[in-house]
Backbone as CSV, one residue per row, in Angstrom:
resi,resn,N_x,N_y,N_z,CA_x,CA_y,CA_z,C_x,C_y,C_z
1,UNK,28.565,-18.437,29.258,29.173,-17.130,29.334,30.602,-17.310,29.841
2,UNK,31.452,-16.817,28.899,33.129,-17.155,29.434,33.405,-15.943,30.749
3,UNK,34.102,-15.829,30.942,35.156,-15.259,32.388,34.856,-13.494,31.925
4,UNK,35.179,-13.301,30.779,35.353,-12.113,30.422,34.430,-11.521,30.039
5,UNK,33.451,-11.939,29.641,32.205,-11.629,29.370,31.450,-10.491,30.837
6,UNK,31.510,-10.882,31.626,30.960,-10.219,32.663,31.747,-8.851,32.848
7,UNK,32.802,-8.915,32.811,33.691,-7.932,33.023,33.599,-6.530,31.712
8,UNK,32.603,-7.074,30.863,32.432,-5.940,29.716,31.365,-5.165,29.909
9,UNK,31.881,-3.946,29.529,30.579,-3.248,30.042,30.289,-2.784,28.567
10,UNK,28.312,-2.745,28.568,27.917,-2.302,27.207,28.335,-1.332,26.803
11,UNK,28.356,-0.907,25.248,29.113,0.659,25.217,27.809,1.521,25.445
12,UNK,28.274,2.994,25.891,27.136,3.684,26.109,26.581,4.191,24.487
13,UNK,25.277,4.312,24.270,24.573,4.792,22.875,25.245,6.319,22.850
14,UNK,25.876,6.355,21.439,25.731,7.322,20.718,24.762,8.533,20.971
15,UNK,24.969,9.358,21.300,24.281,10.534,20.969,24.258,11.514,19.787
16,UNK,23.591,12.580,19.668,23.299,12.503,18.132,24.584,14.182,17.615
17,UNK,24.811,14.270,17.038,25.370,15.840,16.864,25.141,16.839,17.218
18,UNK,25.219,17.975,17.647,24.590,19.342,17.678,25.152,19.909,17.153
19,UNK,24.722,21.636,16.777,25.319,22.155,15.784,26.695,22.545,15.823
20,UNK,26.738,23.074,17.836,27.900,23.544,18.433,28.971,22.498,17.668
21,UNK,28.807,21.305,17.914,30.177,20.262,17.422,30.489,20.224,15.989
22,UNK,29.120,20.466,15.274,29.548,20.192,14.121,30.662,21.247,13.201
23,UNK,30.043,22.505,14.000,30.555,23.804,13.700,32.503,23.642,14.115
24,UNK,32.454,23.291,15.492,33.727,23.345,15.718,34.558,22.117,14.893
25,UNK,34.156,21.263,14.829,34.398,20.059,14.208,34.928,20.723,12.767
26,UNK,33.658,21.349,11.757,34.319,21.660,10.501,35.027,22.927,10.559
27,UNK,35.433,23.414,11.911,36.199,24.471,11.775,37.530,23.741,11.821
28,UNK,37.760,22.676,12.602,38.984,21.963,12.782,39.470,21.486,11.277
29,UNK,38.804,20.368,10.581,39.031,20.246,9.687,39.304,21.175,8.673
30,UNK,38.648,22.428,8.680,39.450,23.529,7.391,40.586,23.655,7.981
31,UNK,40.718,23.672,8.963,42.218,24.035,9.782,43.458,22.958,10.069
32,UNK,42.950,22.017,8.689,43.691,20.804,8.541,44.129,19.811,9.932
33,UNK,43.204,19.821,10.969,43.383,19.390,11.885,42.203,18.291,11.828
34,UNK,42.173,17.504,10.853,41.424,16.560,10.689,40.870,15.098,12.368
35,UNK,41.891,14.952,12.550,41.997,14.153,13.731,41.526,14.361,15.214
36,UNK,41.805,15.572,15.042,41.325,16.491,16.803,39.967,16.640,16.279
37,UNK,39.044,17.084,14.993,37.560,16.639,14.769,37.079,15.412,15.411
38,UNK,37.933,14.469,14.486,37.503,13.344,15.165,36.981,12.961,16.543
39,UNK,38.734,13.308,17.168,38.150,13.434,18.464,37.446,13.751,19.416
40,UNK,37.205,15.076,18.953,35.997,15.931,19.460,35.197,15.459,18.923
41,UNK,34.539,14.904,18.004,33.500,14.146,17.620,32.735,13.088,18.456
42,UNK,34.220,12.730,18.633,34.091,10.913,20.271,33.508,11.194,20.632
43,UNK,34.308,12.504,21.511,34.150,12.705,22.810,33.086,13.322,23.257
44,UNK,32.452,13.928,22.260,30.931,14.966,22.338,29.718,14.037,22.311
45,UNK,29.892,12.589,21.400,28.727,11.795,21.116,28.804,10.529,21.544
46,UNK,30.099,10.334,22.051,30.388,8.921,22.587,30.301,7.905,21.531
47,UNK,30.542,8.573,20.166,30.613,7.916,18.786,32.036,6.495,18.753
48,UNK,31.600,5.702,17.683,33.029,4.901,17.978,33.711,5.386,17.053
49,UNK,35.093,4.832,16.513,35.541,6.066,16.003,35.735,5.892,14.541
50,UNK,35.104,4.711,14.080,34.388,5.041,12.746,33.560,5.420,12.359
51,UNK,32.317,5.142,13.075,31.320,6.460,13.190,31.655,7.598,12.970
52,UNK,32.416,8.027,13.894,33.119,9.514,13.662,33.957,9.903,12.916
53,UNK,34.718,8.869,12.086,35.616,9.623,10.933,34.973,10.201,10.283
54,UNK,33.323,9.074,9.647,32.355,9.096,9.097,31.879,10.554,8.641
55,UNK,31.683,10.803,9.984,30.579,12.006,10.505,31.976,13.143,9.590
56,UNK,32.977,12.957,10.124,34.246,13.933,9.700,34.295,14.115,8.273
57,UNK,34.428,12.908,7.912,34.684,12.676,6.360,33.330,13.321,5.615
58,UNK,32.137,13.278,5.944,31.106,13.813,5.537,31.028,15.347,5.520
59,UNK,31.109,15.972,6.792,31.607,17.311,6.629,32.520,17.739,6.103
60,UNK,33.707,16.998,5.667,34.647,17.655,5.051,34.346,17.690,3.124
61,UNK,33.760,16.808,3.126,33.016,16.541,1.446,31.777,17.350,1.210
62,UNK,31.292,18.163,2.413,30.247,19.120,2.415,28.974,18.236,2.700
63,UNK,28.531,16.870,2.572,27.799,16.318,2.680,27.344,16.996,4.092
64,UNK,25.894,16.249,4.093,24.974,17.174,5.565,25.088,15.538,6.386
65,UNK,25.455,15.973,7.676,25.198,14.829,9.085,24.177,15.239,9.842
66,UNK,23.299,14.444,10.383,22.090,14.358,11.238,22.716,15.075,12.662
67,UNK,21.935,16.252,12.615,21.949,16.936,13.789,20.381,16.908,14.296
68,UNK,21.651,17.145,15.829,19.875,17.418,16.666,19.321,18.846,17.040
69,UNK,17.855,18.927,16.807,17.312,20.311,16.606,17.485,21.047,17.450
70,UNK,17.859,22.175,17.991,17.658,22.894,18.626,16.564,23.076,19.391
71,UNK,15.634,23.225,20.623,14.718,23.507,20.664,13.702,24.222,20.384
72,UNK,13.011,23.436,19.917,11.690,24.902,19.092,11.792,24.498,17.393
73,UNK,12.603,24.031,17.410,13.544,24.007,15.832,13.748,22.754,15.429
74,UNK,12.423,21.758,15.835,12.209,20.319,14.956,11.865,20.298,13.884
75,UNK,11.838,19.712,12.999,11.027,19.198,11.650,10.053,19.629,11.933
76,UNK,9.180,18.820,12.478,7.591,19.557,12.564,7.815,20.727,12.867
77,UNK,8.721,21.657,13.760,8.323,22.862,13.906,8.466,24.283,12.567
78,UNK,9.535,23.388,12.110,10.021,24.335,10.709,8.736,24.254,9.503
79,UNK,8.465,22.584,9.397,7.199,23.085,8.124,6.141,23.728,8.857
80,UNK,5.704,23.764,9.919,5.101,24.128,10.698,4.848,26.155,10.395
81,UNK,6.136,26.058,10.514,6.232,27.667,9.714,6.263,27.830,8.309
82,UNK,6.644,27.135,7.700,6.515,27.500,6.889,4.962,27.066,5.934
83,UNK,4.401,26.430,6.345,2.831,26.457,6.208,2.408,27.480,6.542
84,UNK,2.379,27.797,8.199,1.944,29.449,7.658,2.397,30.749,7.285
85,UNK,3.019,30.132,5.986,3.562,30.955,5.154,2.903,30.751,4.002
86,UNK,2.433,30.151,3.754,1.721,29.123,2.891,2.785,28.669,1.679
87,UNK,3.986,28.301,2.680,5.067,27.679,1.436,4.661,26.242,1.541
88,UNK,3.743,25.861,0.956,3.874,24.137,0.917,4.872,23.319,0.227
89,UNK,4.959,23.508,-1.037,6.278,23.155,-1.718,7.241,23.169,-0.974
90,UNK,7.907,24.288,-0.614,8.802,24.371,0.448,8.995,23.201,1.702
91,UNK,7.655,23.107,2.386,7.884,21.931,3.340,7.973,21.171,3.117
92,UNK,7.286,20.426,1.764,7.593,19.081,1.158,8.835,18.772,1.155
93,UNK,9.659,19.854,0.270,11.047,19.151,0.093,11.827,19.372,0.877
94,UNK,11.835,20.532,2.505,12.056,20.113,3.332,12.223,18.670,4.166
95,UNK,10.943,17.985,4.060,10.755,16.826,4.643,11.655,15.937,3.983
96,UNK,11.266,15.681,2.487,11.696,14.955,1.605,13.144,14.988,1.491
97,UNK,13.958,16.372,1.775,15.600,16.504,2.215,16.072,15.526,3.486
98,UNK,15.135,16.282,4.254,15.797,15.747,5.702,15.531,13.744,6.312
99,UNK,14.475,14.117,5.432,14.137,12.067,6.141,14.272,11.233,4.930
100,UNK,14.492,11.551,3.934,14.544,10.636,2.723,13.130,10.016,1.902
101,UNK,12.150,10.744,2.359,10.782,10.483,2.279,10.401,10.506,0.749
102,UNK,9.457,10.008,0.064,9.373,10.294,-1.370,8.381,11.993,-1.245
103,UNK,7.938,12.317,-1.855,6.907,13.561,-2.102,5.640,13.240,-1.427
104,UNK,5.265,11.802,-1.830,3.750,11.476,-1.289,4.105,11.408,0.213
105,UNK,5.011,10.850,0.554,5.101,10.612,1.901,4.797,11.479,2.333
106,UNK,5.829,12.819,2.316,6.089,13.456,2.763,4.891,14.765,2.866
107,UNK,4.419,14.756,2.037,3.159,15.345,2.033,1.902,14.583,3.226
108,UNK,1.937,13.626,2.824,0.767,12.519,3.825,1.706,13.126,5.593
109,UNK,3.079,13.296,6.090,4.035,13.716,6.793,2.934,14.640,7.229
110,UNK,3.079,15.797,6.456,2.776,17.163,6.456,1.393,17.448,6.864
111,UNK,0.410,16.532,5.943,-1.224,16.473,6.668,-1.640,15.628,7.666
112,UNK,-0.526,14.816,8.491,-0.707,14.496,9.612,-0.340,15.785,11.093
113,UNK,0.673,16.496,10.300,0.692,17.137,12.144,-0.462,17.720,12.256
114,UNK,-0.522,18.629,13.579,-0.635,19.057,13.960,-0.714,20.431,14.136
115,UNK,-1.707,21.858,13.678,-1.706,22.971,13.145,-2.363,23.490,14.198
């Protein structure tokens, strides 16, 4: 272990998006303030800052970034409703949107939770 090695500290993990940032984030960017997203991006997730152009560049192309649920408002809790709705279709491709799951998966997903 060289000299400098000790003196580094790990970076702290990433945390994940919420909606609050993402919202202000793509409000910045329509507001051609591309860079201050960014930053606020950092600084909200402790992202590095390609990560976060990333995350920027994605919202600005409309593409969807992994946010974290709200409480009450997980995956399981959404097909969750909407089963008893009896939208099954619906939750499938819910699932199948959000995790990249094929249909079977995502179905096998679906008859594992919890009702």
């Amino acid at each position: 272990m060289g000299f400098f090695d000790g003196l580094r500290k790990p970076p702290a993990p990433a945390r994940p998006l919420d909606q609050v940032t993402v919202d202000e984030a793509l409000a910045l960017v329509r507001a051609r303030r591309k860079i201050e997203a960014i930053k606020l991006v950092r600084e909200r997730t402790g992202m590095g800052l390609a990560e976060a152009k990333d995350a920027v560049d994605a919202l600005e192309e409309g593409r969807s970034v992994p946010v974290e649920p709200a409480p009450g408002h997980s995956l399981a809790d959404r097909v969750r409703e909407l089963l008893g709705r009896d939208r099954v279709a619906e939750a499938i491709v819910l699932v199948s949107r959000e995790t990249g799951m094929t249909e079977t998966e995502s179905a096998r997903f679906i008859d594992s939770l919890d009702r």
